[in-house]
C-alpha positions in Angstrom: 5.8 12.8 38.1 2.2 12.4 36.6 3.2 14.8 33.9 6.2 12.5 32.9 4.2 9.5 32.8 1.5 11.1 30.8 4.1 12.3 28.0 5.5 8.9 28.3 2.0 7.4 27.6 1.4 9.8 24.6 4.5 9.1 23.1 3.8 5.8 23.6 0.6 6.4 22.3 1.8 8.4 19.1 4.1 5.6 18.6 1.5 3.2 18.3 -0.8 5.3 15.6 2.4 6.2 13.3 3.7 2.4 13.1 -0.5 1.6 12.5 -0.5 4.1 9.7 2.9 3.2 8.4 1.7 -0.6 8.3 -1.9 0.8 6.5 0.1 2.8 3.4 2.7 -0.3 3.3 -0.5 -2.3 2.4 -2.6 0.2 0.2 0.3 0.5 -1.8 0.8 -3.1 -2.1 -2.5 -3.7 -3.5 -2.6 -0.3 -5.7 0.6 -2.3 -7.5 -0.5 -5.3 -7.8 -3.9 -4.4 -9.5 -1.7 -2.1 -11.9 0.3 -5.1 -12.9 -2.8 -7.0 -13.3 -4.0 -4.0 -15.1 -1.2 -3.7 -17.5 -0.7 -7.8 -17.9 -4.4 -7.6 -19.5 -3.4 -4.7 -21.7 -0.3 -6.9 -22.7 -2.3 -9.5 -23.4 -5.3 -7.2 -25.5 -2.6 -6.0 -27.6 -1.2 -9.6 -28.2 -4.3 -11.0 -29.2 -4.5 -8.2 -32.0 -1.3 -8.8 -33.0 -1.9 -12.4 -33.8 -5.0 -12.0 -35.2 -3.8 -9.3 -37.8 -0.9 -11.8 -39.0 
């Protein structure tokens, strides 16, 4: 009985930690894009800027 409501608790447990971690990644990765769009949108906008000023 104790046994069973120990695995139940560490299953419950590892739940817990994997959705954490899941939720963690979700948002690094979220952030990791957006600062490469930002990243890229100020190239774009570097390379524009030469553009006009070599016409």
């Amino acid at each position: 009985m104790i046994n069973k409501l120990i695995d139940a608790k560490c299953h419950n447990l590892l739940g817990m930690i994997s959705t954490t971690f899941s939720q963690g990644q979700a948002k690094t990765i979220s952030a990791i894009n957006a600062g490469l769009v930002m990243t890229y949108c100020k190239i774009g906008q570097h390379i524009l800027s030469l553009n006009k000023k070599g016409k």
